[in-house]
C-alpha positions in Angstrom: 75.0 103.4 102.0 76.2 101.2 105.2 78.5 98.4 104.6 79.5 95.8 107.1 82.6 94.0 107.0 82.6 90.7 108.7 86.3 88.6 109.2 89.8 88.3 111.1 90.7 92.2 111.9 93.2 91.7 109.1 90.7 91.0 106.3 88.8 93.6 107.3 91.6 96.0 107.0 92.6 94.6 104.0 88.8 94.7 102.3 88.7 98.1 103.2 91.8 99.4 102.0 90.5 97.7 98.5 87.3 99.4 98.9 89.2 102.7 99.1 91.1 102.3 95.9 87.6 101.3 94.0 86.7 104.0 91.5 83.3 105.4 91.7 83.3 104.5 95.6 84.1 106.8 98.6 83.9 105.5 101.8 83.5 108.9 104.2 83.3 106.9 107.2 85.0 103.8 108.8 84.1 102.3 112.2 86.4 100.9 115.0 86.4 97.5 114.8 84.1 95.5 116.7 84.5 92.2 118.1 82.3 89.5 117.0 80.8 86.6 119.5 82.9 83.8 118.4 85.7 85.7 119.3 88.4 86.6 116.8 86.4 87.9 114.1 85.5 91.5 114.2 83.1 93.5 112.2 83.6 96.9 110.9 80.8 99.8 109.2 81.9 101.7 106.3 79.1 104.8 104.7 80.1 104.5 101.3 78.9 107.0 98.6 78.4 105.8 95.2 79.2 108.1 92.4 77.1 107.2 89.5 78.2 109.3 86.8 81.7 107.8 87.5 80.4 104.1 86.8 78.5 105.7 84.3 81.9 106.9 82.2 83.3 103.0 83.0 80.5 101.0 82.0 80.5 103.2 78.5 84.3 102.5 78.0 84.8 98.8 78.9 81.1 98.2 76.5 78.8 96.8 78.9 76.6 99.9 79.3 
């Protein structure tokens, strides 16, 4: 899956670096930042893989599956 992050280049950094750390999430690929048009934002790419047994095992233990 493609994700774009859109912001200042330090929220992006900071929303990936969160992504990372998310279980069940892998991000295998993360773009240069790009500048936007207005200037100082930027926008970034991750490919993300989901792994679905992993939210599987959460959504069991914290009772919403």
């Amino acid at each position: 899956m493609k994700l774009r992050l859109h912001g200042t280049p330090t929220e992006c950094a900071a929303a990936a670096a969160q992504l990372r750390r998310t279980p069940g999430l892998t991000i295998t690929d993360q773009s240069r930042p790009y500048p936007d048009r207005t200037g100082e934002l930027v926008r970034v790419y991750l490919t993300v893989h989901l792994d679905h047994q992993g939210a599987a095992t959460r959504e069991g233990r914290d009772g919403r599956g």
